[in-house]
One Martini backbone bead per residue (centre of mass of N, CA, C, O) as a GRO file, in nm:
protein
  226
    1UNK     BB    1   9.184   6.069   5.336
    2UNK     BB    2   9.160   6.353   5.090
    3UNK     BB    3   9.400   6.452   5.163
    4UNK     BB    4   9.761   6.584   5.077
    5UNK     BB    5  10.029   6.471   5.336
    6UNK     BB    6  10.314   6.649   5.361
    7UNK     BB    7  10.649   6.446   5.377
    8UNK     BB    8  10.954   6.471   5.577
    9UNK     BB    9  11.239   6.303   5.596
   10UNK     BB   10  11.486   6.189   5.886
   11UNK     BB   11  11.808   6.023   5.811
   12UNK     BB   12  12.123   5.847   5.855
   13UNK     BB   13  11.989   5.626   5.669
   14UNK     BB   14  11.884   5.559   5.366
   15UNK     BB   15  11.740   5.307   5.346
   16UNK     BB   16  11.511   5.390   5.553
   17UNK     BB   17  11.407   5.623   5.372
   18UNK     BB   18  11.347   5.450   5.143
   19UNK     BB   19  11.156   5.266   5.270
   20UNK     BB   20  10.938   5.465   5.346
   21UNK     BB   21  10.873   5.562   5.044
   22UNK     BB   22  10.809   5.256   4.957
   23UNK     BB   23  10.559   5.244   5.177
   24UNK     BB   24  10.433   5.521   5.051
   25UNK     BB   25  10.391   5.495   4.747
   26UNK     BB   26  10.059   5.387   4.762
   27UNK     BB   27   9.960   5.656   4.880
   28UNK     BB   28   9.771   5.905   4.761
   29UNK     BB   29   9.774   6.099   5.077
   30UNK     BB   30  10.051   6.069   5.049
   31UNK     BB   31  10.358   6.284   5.027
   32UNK     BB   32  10.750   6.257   4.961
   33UNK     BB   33  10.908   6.529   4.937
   34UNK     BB   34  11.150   6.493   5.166
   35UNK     BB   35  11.514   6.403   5.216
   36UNK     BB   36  11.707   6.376   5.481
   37UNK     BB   37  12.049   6.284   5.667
   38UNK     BB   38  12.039   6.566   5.839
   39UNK     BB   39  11.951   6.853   5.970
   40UNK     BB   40  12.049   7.081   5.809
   41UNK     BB   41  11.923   6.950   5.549
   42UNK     BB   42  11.629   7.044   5.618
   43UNK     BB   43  11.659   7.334   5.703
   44UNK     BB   44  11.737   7.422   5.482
   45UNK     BB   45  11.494   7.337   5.296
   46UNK     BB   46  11.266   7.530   5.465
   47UNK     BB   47  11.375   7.793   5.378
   48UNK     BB   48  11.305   7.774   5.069
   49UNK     BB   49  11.012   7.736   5.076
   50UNK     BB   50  10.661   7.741   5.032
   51UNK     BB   51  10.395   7.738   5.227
   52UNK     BB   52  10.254   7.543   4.998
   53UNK     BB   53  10.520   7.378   5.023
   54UNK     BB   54  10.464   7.285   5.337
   55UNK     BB   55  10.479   7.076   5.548
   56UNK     BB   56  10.308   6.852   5.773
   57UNK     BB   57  10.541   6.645   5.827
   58UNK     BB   58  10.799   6.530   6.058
   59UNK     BB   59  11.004   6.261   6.032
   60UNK     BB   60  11.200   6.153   6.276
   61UNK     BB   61  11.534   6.039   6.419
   62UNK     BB   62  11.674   6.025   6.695
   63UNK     BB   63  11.951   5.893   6.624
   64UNK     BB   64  12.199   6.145   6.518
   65UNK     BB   65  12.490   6.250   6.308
   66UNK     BB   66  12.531   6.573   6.491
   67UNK     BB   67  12.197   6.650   6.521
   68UNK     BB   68  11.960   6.506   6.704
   69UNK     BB   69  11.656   6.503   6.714
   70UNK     BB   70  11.584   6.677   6.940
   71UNK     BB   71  11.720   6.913   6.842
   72UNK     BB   72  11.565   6.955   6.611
   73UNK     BB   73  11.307   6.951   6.721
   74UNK     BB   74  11.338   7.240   6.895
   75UNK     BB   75  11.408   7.416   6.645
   76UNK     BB   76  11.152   7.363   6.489
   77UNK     BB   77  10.934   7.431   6.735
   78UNK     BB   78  11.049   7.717   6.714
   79UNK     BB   79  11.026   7.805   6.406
   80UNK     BB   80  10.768   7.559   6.312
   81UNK     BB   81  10.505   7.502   6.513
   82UNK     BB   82  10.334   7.351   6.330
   83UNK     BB   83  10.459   7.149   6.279
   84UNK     BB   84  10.477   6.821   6.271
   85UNK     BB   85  10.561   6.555   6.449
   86UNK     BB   86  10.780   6.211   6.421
   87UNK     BB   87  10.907   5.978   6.601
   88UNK     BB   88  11.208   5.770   6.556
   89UNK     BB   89  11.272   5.431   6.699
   90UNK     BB   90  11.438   5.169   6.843
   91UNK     BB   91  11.344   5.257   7.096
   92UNK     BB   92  11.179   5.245   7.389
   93UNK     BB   93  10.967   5.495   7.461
   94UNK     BB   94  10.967   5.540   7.757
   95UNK     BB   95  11.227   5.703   7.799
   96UNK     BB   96  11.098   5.966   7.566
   97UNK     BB   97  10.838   6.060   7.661
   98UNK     BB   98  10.865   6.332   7.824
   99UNK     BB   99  11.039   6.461   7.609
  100UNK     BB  100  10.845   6.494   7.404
  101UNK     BB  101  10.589   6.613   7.534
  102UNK     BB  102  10.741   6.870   7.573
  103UNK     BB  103  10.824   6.908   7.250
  104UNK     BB  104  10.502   6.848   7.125
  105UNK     BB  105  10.503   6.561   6.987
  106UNK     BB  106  10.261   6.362   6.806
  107UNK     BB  107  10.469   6.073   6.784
  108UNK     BB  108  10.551   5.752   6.813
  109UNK     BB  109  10.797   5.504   6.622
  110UNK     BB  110  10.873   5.234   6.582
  111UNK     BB  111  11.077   5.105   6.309
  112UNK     BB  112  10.893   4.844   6.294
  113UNK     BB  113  10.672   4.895   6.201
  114UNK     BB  114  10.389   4.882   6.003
  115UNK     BB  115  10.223   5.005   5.758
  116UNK     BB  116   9.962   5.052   5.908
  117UNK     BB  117  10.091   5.241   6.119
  118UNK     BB  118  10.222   5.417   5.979
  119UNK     BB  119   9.946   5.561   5.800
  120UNK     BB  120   9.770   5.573   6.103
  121UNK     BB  121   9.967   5.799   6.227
  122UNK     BB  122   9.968   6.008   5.999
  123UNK     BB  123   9.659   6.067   5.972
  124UNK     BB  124   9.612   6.147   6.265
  125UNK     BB  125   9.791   6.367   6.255
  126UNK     BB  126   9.671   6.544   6.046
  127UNK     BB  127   9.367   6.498   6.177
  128UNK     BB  128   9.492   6.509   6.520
  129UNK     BB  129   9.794   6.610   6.617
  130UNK     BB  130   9.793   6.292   6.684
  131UNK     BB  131   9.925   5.967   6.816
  132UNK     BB  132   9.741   5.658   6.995
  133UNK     BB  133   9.791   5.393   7.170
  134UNK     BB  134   9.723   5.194   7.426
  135UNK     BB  135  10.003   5.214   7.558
  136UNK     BB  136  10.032   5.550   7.569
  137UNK     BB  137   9.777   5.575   7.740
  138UNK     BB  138   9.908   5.403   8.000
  139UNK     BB  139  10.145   5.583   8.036
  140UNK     BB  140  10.044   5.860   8.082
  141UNK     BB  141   9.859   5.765   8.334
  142UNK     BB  142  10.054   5.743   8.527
  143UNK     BB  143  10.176   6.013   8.588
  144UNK     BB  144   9.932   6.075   8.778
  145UNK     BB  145  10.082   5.842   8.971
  146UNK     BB  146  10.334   6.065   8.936
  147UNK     BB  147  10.397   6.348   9.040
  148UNK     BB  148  10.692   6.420   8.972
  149UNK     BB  149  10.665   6.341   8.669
  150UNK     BB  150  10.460   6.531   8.607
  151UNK     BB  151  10.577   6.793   8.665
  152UNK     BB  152  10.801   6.751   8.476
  153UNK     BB  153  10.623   6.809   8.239
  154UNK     BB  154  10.475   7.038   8.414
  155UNK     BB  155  10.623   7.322   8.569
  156UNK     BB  156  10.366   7.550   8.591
  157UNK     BB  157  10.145   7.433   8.729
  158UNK     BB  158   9.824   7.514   8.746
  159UNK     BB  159   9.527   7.628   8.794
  160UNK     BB  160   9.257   7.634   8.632
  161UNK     BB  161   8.957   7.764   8.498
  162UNK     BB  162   8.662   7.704   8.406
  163UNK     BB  163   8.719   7.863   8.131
  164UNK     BB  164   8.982   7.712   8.049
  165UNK     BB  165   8.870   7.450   8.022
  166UNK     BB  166   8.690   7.508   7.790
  167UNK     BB  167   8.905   7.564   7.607
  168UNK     BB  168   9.043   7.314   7.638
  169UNK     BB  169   8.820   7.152   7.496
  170UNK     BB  170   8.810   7.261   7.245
  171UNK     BB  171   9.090   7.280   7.142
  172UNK     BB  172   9.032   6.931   7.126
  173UNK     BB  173   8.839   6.956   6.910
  174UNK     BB  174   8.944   7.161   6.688
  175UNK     BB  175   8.889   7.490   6.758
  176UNK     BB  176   8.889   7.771   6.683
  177UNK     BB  177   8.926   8.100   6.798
  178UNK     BB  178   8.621   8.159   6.621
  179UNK     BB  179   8.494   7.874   6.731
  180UNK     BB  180   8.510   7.958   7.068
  181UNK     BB  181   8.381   8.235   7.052
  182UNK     BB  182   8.099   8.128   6.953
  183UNK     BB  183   8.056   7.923   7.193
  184UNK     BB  184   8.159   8.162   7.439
  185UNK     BB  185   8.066   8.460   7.374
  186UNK     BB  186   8.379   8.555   7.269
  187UNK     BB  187   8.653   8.714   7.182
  188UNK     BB  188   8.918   8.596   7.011
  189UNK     BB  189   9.125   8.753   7.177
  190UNK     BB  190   9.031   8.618   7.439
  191UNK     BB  191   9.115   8.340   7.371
  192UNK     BB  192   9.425   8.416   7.299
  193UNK     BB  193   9.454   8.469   7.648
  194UNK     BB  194   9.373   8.205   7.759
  195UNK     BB  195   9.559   8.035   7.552
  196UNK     BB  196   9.803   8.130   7.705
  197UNK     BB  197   9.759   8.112   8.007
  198UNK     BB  198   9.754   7.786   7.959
  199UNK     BB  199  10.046   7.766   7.846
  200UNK     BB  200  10.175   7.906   8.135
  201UNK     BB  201   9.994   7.723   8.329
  202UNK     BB  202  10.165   7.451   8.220
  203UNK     BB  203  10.393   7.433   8.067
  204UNK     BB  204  10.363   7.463   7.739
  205UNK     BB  205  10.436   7.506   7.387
  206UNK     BB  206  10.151   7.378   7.279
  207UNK     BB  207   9.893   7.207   7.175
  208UNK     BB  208   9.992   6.927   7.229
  209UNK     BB  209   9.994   7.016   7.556
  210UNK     BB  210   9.769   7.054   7.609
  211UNK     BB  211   9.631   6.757   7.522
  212UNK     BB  212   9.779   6.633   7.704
  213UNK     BB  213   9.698   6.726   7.981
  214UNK     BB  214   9.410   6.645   7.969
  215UNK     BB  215   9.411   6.353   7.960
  216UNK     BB  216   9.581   6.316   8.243
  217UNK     BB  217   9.293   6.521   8.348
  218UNK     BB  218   9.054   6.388   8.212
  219UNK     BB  219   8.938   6.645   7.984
  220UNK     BB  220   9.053   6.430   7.791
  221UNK     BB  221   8.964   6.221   7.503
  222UNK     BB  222   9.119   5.992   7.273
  223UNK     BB  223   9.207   5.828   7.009
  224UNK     BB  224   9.234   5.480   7.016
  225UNK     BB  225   9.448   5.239   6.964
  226UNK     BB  226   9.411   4.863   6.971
   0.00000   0.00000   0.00000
């Protein structure tokens, strides 16, 4: 990727910042903005920036205290839902995908990750709003074959119709609204209306929620990590 991709990191360990910037800082099209060592420290940061210097990635590590990854990201995903999220975590990931996914994060890497996979996932989450192993695309699919644990994903799932599953497929090619109007000869708004009524009937929180949905439901495959 030629384009700089502006990263802010969050972790209550200085070492573990200071590590993941010295392992990026030999990256042309990565750069490490912003470096905070609890919740509150980043969010008041993110309040004083301008549009144009604000981060595309937040880096963000599970177990802070006192206000813990997850509490961060919900605030985040609230606040600034576009902004991509990276979970950080010492711990296996099975735990906490389920919580994950309802919270729209793009992306989980154990803290032991090697640089490759770390600039690896940095890249794919900026240029397709995920990053997926192929362990996590295993794990994703097993949803399928069990039923509660999908519905506890998705609250609210209903049937989608034909012409929102088009939607969907579009969503996950990362086709705008004026894009996906143009292809299926409907106005933007009329988009933007299928596009909320599939993110209620799916209960799903943002464009992430869609793209893991697809997945799960066989309507869209990722790039996978091998």
């Amino acid at each position: 990727m030629s384009r700089n991709i502006k990263l802010v990191l969050v972790d209550d360990e200085q070492l573990i910042l200071e590590g993941i910037k010295m392992l990026l800082s030999a990256q042309k099209n990565i750069s490490v903005d912003f470096m905070a060592t609890d919740g509150a420290e980043i969010l008041a940061h993110l309040e004083t920036i301008s549009k144009d210097d604000f981060p595309d990635i937040a880096m963000i590590d599970v177990q802070m205290q006192p206000m813990d990854g997850f509490e961060l990201v919900e605030i985040l995903k609230k606040n600034y839902p576009d902004l991509k999220i990276i979970i950080l975590s010492s711990h296996y990931k099975s735990s906490v995908l389920g919580y994950m996914i309802k919270l729209g994060v793009s992306a989980f890497l154990p803290k032991n990750s090697d640089k490759k996979t770390f600039i690896e996932a940095i890249e794919m989450v900026a240029q397709n709003g995920m990053y997926f192993t192929k362990e996590d695309h295993e794990m994703l699919l097993s949803y399928m074959n069990t039923p509660s644990r999908k519905k506890s994903l998705f609250d609210n799932e209903e049937t989608l119709s034909n012409r929102e599953i088009d939607v969907v497929k579009l969503i996950c090619q990362e086709k705008t609204n004026q894009e996906i109007a143009d292809i299926l000869f409907l106005s933007p708004r009329t988009v933007e209306s299928h596009r909320q009524r599939i993110l209620d009937k799916i209960g799903a929180k943002n464009t992430v929620g869609i793209v893991i949905y697809a997945v799960i439901n066989n309507i869209h495959t990722v790039p996978i990590k091998l």
